[in-house]
TORBAGU-84339 format. One record per atom (N, C-alpha, C, O): residue in three letters; x, y, z. Coordinates in steps of 0.1 Angstrom, whole numbers, plus 2048, in hexadecimal, padded with zeros to 3 digits. Example, Ala and Ser with C-alpha at 12.3 -4.5 7.8 and 13.67 -1.06 7.14 Angstrom:
// residues 2
ALA8847C784E;ALA87B7D384E;ALA8847DF84E;ALA88E7DF855;SER8807EA847;SER8897F5847;SER88180084F;SER88680B850;
END
This chain:
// residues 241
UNK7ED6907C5;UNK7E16877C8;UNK7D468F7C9;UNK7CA68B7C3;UNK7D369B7CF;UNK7C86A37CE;UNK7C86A57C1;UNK7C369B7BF;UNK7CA6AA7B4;UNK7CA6AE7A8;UNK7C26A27A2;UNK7B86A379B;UNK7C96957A7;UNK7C768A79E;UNK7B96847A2;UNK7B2682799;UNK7B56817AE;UNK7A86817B4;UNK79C68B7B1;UNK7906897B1;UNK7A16967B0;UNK79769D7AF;UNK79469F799;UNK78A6A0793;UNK79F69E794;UNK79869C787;UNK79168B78A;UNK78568B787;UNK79468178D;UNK78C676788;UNK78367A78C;UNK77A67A784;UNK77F68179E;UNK77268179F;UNK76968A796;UNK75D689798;UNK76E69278C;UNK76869C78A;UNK76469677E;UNK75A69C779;UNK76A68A777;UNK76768B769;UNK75F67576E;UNK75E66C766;UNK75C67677A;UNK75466C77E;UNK75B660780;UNK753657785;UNK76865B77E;UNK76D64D77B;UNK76C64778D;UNK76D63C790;UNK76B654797;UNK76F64E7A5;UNK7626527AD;UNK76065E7AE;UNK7566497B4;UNK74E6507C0;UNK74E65A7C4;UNK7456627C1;UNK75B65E7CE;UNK75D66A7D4;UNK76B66D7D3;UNK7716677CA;UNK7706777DA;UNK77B67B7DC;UNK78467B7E8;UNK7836847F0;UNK78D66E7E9;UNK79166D7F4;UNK79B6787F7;UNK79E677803;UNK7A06807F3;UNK7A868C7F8;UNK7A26947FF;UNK7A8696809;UNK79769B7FF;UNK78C6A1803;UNK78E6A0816;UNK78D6A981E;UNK792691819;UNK793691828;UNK7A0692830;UNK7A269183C;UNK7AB694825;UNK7B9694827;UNK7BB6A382B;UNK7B66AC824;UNK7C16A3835;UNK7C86B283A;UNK7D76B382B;UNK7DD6AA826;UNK7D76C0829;UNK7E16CA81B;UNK7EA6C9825;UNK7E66CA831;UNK7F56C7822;UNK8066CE82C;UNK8036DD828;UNK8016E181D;UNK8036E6836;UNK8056F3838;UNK8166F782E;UNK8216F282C;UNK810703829;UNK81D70B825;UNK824710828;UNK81E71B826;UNK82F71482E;UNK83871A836;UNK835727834;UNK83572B829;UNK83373083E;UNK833740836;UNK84274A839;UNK84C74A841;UNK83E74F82C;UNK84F754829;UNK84B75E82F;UNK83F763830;UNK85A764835;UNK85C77083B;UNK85C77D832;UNK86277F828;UNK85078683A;UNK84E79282A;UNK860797829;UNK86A795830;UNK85E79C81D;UNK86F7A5819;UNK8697AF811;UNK8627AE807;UNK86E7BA816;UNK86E7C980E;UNK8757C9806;UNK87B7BE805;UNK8797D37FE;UNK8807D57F5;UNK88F7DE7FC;UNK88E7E6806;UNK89D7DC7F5;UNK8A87DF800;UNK8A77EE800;UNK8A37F57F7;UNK8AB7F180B;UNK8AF7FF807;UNK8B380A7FF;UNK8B08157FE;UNK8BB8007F8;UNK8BF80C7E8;UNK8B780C7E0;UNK8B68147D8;UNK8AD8027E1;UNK8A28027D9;UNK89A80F7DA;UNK8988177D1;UNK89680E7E8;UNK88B8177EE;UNK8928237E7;UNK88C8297DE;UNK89D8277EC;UNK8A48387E9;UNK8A18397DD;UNK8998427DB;UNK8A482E7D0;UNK8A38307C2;UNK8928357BF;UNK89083C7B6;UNK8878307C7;UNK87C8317C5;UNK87A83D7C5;UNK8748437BC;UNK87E8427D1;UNK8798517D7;UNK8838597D0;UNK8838657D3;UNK88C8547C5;UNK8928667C3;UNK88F8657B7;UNK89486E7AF;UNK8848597B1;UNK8828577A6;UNK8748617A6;UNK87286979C;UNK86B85F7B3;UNK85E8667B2;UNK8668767B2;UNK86687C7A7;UNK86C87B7BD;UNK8728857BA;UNK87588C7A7;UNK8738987A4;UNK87A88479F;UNK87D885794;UNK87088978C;UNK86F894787;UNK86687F78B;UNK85C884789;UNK85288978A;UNK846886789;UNK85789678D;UNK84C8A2794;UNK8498AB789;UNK8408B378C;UNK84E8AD77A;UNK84B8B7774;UNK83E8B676C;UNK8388AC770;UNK8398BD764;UNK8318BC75A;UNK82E8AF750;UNK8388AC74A;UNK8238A774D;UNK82289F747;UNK8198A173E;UNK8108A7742;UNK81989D72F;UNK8138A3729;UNK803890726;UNK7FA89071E;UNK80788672D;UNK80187C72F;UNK7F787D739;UNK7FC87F744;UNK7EA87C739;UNK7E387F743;UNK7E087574F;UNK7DB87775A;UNK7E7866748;UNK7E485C753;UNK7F185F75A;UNK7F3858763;UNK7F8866758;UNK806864761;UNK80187276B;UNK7FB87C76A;UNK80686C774;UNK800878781;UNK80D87978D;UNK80B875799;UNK81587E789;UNK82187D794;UNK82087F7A3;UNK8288797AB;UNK8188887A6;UNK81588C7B1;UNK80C8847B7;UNK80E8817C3;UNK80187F7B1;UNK7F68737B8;UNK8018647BA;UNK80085D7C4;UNK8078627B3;UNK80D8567B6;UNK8188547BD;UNK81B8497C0;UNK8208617C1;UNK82B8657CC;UNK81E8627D7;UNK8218587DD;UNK8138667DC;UNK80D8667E4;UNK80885D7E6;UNK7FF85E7EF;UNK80884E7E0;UNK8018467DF;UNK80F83A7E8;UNK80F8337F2;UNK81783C7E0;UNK82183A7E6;UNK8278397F2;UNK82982E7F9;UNK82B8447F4;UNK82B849803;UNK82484480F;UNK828840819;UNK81784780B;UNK80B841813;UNK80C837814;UNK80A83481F;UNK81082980A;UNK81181E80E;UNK82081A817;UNK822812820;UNK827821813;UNK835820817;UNK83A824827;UNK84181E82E;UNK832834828;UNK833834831;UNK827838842;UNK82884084B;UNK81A82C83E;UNK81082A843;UNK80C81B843;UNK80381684B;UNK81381683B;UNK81180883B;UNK803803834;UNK8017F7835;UNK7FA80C82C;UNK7ED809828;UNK7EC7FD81D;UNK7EF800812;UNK7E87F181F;UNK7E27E8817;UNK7DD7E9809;UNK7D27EF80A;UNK7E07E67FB;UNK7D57EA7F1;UNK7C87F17F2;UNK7C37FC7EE;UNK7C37E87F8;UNK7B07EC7F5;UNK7AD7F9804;UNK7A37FF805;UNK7BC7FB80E;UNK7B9805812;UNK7B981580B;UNK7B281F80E;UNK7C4814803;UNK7C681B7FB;UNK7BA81E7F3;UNK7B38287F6;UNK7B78177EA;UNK7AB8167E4;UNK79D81B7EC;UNK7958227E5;UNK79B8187F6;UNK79081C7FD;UNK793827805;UNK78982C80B;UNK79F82D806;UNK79E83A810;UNK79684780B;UNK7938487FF;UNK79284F813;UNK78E85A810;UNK794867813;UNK79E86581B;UNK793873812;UNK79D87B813;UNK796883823;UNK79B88C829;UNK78787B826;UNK782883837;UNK78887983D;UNK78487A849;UNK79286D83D;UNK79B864846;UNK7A886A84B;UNK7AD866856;UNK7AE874843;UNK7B8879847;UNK7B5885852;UNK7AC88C84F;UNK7BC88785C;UNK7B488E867;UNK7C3896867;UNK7CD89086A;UNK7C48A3864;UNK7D18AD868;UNK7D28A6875;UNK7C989F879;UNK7E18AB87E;UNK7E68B088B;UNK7F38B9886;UNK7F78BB87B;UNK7F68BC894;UNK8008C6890;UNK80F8C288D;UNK8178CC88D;UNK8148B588A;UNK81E8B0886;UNK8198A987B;UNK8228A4875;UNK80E8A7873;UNK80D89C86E;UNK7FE89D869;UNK7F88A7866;UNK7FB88F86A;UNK7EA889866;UNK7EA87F86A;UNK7F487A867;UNK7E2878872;UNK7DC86D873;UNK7D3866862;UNK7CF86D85A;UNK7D385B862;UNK7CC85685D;UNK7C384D860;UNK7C9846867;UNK7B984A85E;UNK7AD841866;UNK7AB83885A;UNK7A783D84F;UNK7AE82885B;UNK7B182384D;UNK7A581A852;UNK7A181A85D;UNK7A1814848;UNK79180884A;UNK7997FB845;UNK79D7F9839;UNK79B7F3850;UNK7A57E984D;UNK7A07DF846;UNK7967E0840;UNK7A77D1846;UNK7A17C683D;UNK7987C084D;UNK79C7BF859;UNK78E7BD849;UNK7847BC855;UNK77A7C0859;UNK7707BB85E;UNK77B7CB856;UNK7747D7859;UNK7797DA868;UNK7727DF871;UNK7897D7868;UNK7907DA876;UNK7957EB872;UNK7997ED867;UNK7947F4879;UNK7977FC874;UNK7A280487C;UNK7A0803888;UNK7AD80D878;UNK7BC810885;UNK7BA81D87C;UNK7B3821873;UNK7C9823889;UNK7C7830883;UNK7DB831880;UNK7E382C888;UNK7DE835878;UNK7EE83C873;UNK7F0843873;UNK7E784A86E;UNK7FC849879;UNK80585A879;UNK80F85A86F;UNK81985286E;UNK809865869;UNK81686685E;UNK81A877865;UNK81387D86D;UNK82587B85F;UNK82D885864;UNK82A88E857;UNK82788984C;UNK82C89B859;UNK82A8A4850;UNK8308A983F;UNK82C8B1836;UNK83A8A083F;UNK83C8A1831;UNK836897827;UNK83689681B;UNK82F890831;UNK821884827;UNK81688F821;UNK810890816;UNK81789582E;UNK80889E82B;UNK80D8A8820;UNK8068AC817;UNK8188AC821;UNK81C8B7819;UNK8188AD808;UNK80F8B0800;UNK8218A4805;UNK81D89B7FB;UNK80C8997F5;UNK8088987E9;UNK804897800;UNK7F88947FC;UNK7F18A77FC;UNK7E58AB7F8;UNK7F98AE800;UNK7F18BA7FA;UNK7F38C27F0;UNK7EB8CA7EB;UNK8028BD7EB;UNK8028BB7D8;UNK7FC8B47D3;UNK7F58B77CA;UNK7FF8AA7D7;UNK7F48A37CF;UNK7E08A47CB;UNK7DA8A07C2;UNK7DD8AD7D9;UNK7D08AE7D8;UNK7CD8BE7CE;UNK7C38BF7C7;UNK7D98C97CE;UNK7D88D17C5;UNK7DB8CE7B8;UNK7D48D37AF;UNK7E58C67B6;UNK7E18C07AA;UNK7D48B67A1;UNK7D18B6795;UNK7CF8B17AA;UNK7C38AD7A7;UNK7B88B87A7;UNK7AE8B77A0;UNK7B98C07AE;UNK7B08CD7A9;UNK7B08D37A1;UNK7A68D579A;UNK7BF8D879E;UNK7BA8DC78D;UNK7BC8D0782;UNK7C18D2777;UNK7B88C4787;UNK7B78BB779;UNK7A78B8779;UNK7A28B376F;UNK7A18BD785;UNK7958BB784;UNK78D8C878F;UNK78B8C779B;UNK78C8D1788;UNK7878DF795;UNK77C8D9798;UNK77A8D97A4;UNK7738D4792;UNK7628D7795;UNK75F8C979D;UNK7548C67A1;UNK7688C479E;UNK7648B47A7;UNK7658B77B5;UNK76C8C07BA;UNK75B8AD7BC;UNK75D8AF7CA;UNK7598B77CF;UNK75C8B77DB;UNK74E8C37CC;UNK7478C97D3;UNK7468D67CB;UNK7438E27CF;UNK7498D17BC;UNK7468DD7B0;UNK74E8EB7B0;UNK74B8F47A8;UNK7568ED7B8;UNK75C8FA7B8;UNK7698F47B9;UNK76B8E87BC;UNK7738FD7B3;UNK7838FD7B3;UNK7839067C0;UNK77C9107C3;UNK7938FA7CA;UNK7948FF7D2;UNK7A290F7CE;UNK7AA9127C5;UNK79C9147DC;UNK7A891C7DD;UNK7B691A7E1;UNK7B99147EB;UNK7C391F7D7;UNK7CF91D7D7;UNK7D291B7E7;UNK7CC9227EF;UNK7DB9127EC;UNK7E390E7F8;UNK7D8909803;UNK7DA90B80F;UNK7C89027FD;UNK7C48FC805;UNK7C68EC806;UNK7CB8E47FE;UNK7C18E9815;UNK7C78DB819;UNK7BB8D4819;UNK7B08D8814;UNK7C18C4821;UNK7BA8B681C;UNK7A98BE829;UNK79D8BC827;UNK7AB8C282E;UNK79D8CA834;UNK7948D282B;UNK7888D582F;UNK7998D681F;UNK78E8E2819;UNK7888D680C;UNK7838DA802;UNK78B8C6810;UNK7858BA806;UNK7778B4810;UNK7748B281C;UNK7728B3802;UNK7658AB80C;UNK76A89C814;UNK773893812;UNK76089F81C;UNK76B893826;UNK76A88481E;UNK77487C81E;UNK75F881816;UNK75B87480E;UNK75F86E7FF;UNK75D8647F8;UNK7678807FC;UNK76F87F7F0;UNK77C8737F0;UNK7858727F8;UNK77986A7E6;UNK7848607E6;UNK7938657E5;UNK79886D7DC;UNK79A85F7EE;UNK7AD8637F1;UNK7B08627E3;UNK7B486C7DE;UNK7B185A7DE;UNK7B88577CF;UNK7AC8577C3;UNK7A18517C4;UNK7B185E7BB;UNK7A785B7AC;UNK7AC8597A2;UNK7B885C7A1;UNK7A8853797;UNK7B085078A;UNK7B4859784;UNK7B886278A;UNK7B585A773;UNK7B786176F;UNK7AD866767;UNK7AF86F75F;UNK79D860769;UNK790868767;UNK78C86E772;UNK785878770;UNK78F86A780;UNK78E87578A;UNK78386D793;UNK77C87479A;UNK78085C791;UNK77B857798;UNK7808517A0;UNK78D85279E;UNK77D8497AA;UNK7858427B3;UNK7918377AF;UNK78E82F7A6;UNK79B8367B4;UNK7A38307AB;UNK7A481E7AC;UNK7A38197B7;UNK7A58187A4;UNK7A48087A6;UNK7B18017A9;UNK7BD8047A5;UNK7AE7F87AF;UNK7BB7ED7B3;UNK7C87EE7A9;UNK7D47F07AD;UNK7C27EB79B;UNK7C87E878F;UNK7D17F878E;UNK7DE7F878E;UNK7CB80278E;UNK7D480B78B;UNK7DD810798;UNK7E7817797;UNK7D880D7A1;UNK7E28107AD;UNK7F28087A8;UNK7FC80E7A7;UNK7F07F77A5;UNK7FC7EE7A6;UNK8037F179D;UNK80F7F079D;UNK7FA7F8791;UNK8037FC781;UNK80B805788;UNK817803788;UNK80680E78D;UNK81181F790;UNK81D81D79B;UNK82882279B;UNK8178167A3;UNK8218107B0;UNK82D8067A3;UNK83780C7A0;UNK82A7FB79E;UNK8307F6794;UNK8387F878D;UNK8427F278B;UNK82E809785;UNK83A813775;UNK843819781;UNK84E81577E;UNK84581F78C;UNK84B824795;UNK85781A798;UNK86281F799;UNK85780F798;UNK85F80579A;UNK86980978D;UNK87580B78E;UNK861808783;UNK86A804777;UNK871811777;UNK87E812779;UNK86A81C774;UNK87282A76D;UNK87E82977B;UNK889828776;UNK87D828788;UNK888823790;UNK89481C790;UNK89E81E797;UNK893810786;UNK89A807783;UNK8997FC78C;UNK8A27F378A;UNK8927FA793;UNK8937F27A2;UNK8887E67A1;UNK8857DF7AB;UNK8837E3790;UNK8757DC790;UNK87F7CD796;UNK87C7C87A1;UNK8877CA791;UNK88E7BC794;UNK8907BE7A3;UNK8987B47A4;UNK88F7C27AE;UNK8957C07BA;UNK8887C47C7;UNK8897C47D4;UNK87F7C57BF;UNK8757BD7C7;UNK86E7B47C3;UNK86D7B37B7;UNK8667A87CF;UNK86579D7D4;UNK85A7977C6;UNK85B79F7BD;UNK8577937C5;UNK84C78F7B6;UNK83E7907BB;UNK8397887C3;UNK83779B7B7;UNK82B79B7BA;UNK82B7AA7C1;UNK8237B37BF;UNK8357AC7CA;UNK8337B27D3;UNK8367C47CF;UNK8417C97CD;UNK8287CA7CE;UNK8287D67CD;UNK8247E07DC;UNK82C7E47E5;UNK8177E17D9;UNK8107E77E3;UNK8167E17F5;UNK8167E7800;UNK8197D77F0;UNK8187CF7FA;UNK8287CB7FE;UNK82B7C6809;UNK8327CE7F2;UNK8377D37FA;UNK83E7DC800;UNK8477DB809;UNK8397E67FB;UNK83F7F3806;UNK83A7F1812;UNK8417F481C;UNK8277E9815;UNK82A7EB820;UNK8307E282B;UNK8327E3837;UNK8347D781F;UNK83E7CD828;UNK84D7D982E;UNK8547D7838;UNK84E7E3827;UNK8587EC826;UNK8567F4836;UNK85F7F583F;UNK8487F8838;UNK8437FF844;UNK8487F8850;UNK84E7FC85A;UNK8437EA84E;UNK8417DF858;UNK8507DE85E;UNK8547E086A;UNK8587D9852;UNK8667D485B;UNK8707E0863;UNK8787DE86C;UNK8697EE85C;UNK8747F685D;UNK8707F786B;UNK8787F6873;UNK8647F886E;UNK85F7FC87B;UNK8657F0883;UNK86C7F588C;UNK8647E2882;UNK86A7DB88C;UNK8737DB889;UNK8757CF88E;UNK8807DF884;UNK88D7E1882;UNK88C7EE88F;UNK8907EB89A;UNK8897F788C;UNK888804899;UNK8817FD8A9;UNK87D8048B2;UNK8807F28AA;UNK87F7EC8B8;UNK86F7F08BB;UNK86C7F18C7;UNK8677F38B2;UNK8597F58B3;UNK84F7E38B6;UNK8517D98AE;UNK8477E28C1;UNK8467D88C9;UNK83B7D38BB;UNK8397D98B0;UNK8357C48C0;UNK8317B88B5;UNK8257C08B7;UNK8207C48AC;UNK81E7C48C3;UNK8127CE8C9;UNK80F7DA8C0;UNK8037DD8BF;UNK8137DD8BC;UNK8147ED8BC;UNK8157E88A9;UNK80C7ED8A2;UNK8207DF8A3;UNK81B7DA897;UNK80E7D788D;UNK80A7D8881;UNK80B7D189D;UNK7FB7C9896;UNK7F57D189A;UNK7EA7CC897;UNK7F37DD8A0;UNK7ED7EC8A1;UNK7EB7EE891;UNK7E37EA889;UNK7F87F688E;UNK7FA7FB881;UNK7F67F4876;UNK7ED7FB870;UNK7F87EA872;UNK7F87E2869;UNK7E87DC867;UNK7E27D985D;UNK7E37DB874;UNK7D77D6874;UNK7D47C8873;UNK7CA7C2870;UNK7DD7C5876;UNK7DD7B4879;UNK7D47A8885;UNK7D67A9891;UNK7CC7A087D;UNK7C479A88A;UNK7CB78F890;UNK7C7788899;UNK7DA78E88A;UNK7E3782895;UNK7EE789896;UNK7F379288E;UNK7F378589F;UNK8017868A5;UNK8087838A0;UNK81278989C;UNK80677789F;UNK80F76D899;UNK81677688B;UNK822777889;UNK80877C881;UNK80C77F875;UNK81578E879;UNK81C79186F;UNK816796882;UNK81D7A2886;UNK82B79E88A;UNK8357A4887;UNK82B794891;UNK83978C895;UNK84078688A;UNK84A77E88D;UNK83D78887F;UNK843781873;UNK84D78D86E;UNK85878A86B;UNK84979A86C;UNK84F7A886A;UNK85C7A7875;UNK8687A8871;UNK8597A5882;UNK8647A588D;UNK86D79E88B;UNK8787A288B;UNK86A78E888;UNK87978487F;UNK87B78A872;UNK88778C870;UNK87578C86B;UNK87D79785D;UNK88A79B85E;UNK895798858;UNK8857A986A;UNK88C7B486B;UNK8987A9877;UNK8A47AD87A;UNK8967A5879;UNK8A279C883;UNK8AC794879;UNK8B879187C;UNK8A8792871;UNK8AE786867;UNK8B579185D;UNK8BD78D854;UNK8B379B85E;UNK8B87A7851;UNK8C67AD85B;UNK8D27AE858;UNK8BF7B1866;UNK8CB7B586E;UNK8D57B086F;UNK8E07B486C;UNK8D07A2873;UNK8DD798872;UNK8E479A866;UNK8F079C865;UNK8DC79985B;UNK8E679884E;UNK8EA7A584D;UNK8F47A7846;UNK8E87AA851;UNK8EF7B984F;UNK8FD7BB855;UNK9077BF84E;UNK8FD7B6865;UNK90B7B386E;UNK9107AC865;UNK9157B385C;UNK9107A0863;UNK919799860;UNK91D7A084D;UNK92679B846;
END
């Protein structure tokens, strides 16, 4: 009836549009789903696999293990990814914080553990010698860290070495799927989004509170953090039985 109302109105045969004052039936929201476990393993020994020499300059093995990761195991949203910079990651001595600029302009902070960092500091030597003179015109010196980068230098760049876009993040997150074999066994649509559906459940699977969720995640309802906690409850179950 909305479709049919709104073309007559549009093409004049009716005054107004009586749908216009009718409340839509709400849509049920489905429970996010990660991708299974053997999936994930196949992902990660697939990035492992592709660590050697490429003679393709858009293929970047090391930027996109780290791109990965980061969403996987930080939970960062597309356009976080896209918008990070490399003065957001703050060393500690296990690890790094990250200071992510959320959807909102809400902004949280994530701990990742030291073999992230290890990942993103191949990755940032590799990007130095694909490009020495960017970022403050000098090539850095061998075995320096995400500290010897200007703090405003963008986290991810393409393969011209500017900041990287939505479109090429989904492609590499995507070809990673496929060279894995695992493109069929996640959810439709769900790339970026869902590994970090991947972050989300695993954590409330580990008894991590709805609080402490919508911390991480950066969520302005509850409601929507409490959706991760039935996931991971409804998986368990299927798991027992």
């Amino acid at each position: 009836w909305n479709t049919l109302c709104s073309f007559l109105y549009g093409v004049g045969s009716i005054p107004a549009n009586p749908m216009s004052a009718i409340g839509r039936p709400k849509q049920d929201k489905l429970l996010p789903k990660s991708p299974p476990p053997n999936a994930l393993s196949a992902l990660l020994r697939s990035l492992d696999d592709d660590a050697g020499p490429t003679t393709n300059r858009r293929d970047w093995p090391q930027r996109d293990r780290a791109i990965i990761l980061t969403a996987l195991l930080a939970g960062l949203r597309l356009d976080e990814l896209v918008s990070a910079n490399v003065g957001d990651i703050r060393l500690i001595d296990d690890g790094a914080v990250i200071q992510v600029r959320g959807k909102g302009n809400k902004d949280r902070r994530v701990t990742v553990e030291r073999p992230v960092v290890e990942v993103m500091h191949r990755y940032l030597a590799s990007r130095d010698s694909r490009f020495p003179h960017q970022d403050g015109g000098r090539r850095r010196s061998q075995g320096a860290t995400i500290e010897d980068w200007p703090a405003r230098a963008a986290l991810f760049v393409g393969h011209d070495g500017d900041r990287i876009t939505r479109y090429t993040v989904q492609y590499r997150v995507e070809r990673a799927f496929r060279r894995a074999g695992i493109d069929g066994q996640r959810a439709h649509g769900a790339l970026v989004h869902g590994l970090r559906h991947t972050f989300a459940t695993e954590l409330a699977r580990d008894g991590v509170s709805v609080y402490a969720l919508m911390n991480l995640l950066g969520h302005e309802s509850l409601s929507t953090s409490q959706r991760y906690v039935q996931a991971a409850g409804i998986e368990t179950r299927e798991a027992a039985a």
